[in-house]
C-alpha positions as CSV (number, residue, x, y, z in Angstrom):
1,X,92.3,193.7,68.4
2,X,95.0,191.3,66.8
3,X,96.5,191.8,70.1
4,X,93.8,190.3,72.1
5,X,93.6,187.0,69.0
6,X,97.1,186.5,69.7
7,X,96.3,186.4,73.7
8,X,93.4,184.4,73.1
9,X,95.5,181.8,70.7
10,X,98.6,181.5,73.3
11,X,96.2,180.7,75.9
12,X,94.2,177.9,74.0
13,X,98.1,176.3,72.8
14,X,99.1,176.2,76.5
15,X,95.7,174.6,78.0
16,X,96.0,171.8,74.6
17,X,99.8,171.1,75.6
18,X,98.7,170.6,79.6
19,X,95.7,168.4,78.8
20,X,98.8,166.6,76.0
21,X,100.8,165.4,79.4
22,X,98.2,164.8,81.7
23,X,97.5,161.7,83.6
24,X,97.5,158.4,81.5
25,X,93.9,156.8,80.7
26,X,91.9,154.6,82.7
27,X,92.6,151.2,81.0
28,X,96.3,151.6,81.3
29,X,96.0,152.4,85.1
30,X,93.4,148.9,85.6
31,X,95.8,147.2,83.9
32,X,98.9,147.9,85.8
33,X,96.4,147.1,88.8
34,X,95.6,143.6,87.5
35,X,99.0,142.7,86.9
36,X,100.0,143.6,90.4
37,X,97.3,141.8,91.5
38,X,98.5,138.8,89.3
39,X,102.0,139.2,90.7
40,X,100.3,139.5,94.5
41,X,98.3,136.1,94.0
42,X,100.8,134.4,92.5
43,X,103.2,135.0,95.5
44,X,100.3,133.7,97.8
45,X,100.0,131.1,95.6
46,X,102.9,129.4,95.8
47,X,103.8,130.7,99.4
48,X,100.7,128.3,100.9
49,X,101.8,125.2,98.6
50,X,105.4,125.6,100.3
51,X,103.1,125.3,103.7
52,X,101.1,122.4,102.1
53,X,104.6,121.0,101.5
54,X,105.8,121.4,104.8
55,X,102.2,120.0,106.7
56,X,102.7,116.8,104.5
57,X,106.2,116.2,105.4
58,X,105.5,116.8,109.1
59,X,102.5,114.2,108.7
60,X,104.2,112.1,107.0
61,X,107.3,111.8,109.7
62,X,104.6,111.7,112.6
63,X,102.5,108.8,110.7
64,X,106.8,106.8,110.2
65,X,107.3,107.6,114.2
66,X,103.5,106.4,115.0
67,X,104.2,103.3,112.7
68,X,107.6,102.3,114.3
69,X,106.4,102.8,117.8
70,X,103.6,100.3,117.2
71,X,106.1,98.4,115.9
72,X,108.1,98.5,118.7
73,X,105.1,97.8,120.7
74,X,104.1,95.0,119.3
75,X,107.1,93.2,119.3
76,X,107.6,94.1,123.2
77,X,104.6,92.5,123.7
78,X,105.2,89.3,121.4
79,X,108.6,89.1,123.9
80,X,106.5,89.6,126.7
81,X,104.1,86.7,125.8
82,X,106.7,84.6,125.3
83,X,108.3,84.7,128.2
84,X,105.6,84.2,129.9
85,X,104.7,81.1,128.0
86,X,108.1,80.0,128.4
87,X,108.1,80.8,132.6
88,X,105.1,79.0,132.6
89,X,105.9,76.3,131.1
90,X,109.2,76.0,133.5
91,X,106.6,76.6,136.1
92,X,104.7,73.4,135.1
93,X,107.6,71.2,134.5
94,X,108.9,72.7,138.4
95,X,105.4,71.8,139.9
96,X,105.7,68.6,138.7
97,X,108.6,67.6,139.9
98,X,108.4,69.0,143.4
99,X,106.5,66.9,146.1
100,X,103.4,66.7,146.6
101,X,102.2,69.4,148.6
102,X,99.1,71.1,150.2
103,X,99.7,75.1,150.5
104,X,97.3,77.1,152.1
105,X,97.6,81.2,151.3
106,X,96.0,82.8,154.0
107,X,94.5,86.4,154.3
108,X,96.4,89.9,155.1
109,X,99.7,88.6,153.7
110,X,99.9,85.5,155.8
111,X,101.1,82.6,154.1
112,X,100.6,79.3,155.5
113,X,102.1,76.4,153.8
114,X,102.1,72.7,154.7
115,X,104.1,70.9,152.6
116,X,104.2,66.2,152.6
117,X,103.9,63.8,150.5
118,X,105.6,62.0,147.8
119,X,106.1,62.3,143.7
120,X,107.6,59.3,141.5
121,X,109.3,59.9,138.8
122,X,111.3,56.8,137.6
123,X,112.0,53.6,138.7
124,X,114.7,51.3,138.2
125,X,115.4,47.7,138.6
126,X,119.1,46.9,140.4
127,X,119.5,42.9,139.6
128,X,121.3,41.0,142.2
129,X,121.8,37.3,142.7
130,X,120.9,37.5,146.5
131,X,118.5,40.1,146.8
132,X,117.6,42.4,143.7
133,X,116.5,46.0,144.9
134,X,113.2,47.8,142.9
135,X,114.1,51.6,143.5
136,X,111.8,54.5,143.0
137,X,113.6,58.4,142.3
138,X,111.7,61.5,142.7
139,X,111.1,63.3,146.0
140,X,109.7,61.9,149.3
141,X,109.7,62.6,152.9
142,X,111.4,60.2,155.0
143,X,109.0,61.1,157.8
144,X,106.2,59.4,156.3
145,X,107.9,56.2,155.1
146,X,106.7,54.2,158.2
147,X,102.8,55.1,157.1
148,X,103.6,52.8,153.4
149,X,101.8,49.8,153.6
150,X,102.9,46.5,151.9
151,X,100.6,43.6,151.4
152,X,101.1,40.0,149.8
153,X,98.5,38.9,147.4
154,X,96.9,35.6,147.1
155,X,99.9,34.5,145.0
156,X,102.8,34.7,146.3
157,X,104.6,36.1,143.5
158,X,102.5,39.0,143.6
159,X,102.9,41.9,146.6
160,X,99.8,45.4,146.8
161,X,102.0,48.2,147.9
162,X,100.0,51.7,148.9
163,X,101.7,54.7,149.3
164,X,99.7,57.6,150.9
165,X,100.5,61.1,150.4
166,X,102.1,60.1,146.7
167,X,101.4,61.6,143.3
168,X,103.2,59.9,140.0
169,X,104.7,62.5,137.7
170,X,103.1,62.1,134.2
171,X,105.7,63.6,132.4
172,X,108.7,61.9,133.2
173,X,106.3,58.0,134.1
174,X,103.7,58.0,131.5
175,X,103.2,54.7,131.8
176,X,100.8,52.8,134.4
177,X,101.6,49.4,133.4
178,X,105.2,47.9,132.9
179,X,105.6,45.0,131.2
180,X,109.2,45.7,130.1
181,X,111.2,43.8,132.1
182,X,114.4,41.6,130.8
183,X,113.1,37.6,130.8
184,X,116.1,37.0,133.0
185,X,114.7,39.2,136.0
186,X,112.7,38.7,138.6
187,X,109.9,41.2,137.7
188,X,107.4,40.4,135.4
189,X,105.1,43.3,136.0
190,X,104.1,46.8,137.8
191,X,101.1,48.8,137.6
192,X,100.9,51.7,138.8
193,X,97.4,53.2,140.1
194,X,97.1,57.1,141.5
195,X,93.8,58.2,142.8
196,X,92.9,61.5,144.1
197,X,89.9,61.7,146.4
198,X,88.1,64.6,147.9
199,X,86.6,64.2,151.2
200,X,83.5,65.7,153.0
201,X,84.9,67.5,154.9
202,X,86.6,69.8,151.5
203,X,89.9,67.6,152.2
204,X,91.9,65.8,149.3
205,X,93.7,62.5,149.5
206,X,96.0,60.7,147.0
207,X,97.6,58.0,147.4
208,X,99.1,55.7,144.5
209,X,98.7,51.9,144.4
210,X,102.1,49.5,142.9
211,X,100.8,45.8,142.3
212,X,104.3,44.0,141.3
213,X,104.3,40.8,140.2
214,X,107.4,38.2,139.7
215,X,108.4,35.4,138.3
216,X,109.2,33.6,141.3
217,X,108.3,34.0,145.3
218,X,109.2,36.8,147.1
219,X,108.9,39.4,150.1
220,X,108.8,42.8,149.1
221,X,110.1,44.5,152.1
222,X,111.3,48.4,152.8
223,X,114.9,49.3,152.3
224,X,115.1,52.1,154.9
225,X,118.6,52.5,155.0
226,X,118.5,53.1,150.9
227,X,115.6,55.2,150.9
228,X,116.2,58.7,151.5
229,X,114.2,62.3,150.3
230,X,115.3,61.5,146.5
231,X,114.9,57.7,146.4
232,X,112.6,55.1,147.5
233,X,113.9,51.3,147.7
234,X,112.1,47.8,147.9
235,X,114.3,44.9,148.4
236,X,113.0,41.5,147.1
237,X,113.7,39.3,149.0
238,X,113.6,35.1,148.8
239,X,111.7,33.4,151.4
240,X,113.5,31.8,154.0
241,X,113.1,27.8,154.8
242,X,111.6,27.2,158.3
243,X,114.2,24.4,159.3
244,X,113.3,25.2,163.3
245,X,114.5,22.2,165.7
246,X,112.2,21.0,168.4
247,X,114.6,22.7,170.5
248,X,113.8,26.4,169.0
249,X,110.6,25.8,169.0
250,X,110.7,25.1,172.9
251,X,112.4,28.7,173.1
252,X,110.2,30.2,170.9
253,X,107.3,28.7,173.5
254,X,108.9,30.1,176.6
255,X,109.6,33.6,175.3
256,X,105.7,33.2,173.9
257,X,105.2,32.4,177.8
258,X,107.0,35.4,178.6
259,X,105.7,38.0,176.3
260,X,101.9,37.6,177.8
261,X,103.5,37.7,181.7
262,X,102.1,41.1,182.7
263,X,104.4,44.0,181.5
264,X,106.1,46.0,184.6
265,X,104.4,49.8,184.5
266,X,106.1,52.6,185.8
267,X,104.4,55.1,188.3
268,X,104.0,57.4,185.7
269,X,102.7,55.1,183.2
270,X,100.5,53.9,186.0
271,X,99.0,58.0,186.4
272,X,98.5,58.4,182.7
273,X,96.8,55.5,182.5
274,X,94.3,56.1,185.4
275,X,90.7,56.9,184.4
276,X,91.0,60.3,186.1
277,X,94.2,61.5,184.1
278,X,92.3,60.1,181.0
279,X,89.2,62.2,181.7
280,X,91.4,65.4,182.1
281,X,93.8,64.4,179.1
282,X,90.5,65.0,177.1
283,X,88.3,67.4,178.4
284,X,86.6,70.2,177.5
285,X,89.0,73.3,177.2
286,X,87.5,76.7,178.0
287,X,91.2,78.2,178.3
288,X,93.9,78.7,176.0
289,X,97.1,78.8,178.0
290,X,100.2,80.0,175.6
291,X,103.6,80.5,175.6
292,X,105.3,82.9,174.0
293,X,109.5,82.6,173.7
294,X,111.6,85.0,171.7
295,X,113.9,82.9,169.1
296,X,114.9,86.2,167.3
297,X,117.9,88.8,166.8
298,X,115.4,91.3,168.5
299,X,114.9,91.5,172.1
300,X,111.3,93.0,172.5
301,X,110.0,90.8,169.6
302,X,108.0,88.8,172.4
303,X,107.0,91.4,174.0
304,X,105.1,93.2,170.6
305,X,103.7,89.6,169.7
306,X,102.2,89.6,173.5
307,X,100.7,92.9,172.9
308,X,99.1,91.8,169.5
309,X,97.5,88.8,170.8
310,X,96.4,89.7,174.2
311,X,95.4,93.8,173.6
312,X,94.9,94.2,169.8
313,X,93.4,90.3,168.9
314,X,92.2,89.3,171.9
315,X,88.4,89.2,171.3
316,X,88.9,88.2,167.8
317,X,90.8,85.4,168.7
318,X,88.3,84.4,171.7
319,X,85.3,84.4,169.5
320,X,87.5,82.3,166.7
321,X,88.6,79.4,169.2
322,X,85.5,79.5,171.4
323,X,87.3,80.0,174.8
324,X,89.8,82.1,176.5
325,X,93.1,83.3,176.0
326,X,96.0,83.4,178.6
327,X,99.6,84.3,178.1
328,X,101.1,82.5,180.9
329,X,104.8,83.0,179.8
330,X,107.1,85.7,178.1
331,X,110.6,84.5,177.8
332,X,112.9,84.2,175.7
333,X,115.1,81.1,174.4
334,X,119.3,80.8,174.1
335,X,120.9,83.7,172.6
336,X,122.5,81.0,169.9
337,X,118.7,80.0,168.9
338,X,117.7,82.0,166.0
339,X,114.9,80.4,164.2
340,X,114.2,82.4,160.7
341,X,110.4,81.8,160.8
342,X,107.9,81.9,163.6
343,X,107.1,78.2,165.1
344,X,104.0,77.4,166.5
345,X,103.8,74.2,168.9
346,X,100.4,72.9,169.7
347,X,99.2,69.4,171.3
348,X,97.1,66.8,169.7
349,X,93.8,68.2,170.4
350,X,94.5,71.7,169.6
351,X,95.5,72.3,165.9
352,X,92.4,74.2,164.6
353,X,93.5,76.5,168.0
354,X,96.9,76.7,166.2
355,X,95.8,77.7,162.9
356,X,93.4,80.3,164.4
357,X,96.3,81.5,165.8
358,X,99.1,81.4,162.6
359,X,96.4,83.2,160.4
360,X,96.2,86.3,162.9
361,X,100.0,86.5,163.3
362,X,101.6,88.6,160.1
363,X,104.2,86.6,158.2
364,X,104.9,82.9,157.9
365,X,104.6,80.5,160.3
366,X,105.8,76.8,160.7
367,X,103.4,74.7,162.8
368,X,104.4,71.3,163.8
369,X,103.0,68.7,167.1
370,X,104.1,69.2,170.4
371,X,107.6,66.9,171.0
372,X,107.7,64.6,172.7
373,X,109.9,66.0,175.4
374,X,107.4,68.8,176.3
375,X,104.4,66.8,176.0
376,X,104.6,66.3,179.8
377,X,104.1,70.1,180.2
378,X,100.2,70.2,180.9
379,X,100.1,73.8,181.9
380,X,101.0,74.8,178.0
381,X,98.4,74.4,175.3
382,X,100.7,76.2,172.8
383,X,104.1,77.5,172.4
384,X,105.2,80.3,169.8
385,X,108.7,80.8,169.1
386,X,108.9,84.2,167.7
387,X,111.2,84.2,165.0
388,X,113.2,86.1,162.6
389,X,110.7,87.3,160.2
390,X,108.5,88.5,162.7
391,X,108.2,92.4,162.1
């Protein structure tokens, strides 16, 4: 029996010693969880402010690049405006002291420009003890000097000159009234007047008006050989005493006499003038005869320009001009004769035909009056000299 205690006993001391190291309680076991936990968080923690970090300094490096391209920007553009500013105002000062000019931009790329006229831009006063000279600079066209007109006033110290086609440059002659002159000159005053007229018709004159007045008589007269395209010169001139004999005025008499004999008229003078040659001269076209020469470095450029007018442009140009269109010659002129632009030749009576014309041919044209020398040529209503920049 003390056998089976002593079993029993052994048995109950081995299950208390198994329960003694069995697992470890429940609080120990959540706290070892939390602190891992702790520990996990933590490392999340600072693992996204490292990414915050990061995002911030990438923003802020985009926002420094964004701010110094605008930067950049803006002062490309403040460079940009200023040229401009500053190639406009070179523009301006440029326009003003070119000659006056009438430019006409025509569609498809042509561009037609006519360019005349006159522009003062100083004057000055050469003294001489014979004959003192009044000179104009700027830019003229000689061509047009015969068309200034010159008339004395009601005193003779006092001369109305007009010059058509003229413009004054404001910049450079501010002034419309000169009183300025040295006590020991001959001037006393100028005045300068400009007006600018538009016409019915859509056309615009100007033309400037010089009123000079002098301390003493004079004759304002033209000083062609002085005058050229960058200077305009009026010589003032002392009258002349008439100290005529009887004798030179007997001359003068005869060669009166003679002048108002009948003049001698050639045969071909004598055709013009008869009423039938007059009648034809100006009658009513219903056919436009041109010629077409080649003045270019290509050979078929005559050729191509035929084409365009006669196959391509024909209609067009018929309905423009109101009458037909014949291309009665193709030829071309001396190998030596390149013109750079295309030249249109047209007769009196036939410009608006010649403008029709230049604004359906591509490029730039140069249209200008029959000469002279070909005038005689009746069978010809237009010539066009193909030229270089004819493509």
């Amino acid at each position: 029996m003390l056998k089976y205690y002593f079993i029993l006993f052994t048995l109950l001391t081995l299950i208390v010693a198994g329960c003694s190291f069995s697992d470890p309680e429940p609080e120990e076991v959540q706290a070892q969880m939390d602190q891992e936990h702790a520990r996990i968080t933590e490392e999340q923690e600072r693992q996204q402010e490292e990414e915050a970090e990061k995002l911030l300094a990438q923003e802020a490096a985009a926002a420094e690049e964004t701010a110094a391209e605008e930067t950049a920007a803006k002062e490309a553009e403040a460079a940009r405006l200023a040229k401009v500013e500053n190639e406009s105002a070179l523009d301006k000062i440029e326009k003003l002291q070119k000659p006056a000019s009438i430019e006409v931009v025509q569609p498809a790329g042509l561009s037609l420009s006519l360019s005349f006229g006159h522009m003062l831009d100083r004057f000055e006063l050469i003294p001489d003890e014979k004959t003192p000279f009044l000179t104009f600079k700027g830019f003229f066209d000689p061509g047009q000097f015969p068309h200034i007109q010159i008339y004395p006033r009601n005193s003779k110290t006092e001369t109305y000159v007009l010059l058509p086609n003229t413009l004054i440059n404001s910049i450079l002659l501010p002034e419309r009234e000169v009183t300025s002159f040295s006590e020991e000159g001959i001037l006393e005053k100028m005045l300068l007047e400009e007006k600018i007229t538009k016409k019915e018709n859509g056309k615009i004159e100007f033309q400037v008006t010089l009123t000079i007045s002098s301390t003493e008589k004079h004759i304002l007269v033209l000083d062609t050989e002085k005058s050229d395209s960058r200077h305009l010169t009026f010589a003032l001139q002392k009258p002349v005493k008439n100290n005529t004999t009887n004798a030179q005025k007997q001359k003068k008499v005869e060669s009166i006499i003679i002048d108002l004999a009948p003049p001698v008229i050639s045969p071909r003078e004598e055709m013009l003038l008869h009423p039938v040659t007059a009648l034809m001269l100006y009658r009513r076209i219903d056919q436009l005869n041109i010629t077409i020469l080649n003045a270019s470095p290509h050979s078929d450029s005559a050729q191509r320009l035929a084409a365009l007018l006669d196959r391509q442009q024909k209609s067009t140009i018929e309905k423009q001009i109101g009458m037909k269109l014949k291309i009665v010659n193709i030829s071309s002129v001396r190998e030596q004769t390149i013109l750079p632009k295309t030249k249109i030749y047209f007769h009196a009576n036939l410009m608006r035909e010649a403008l029709i014309l230049a604004q359906i041919l591509p490029g730039e044209q140069v249209i200008e009056p029959m000469p002279e020398s070909r005038i005689s040529k009746l069978a010809t209503d237009v010539e066009i000299y193909v030229g270089k920049n004819f493509e």
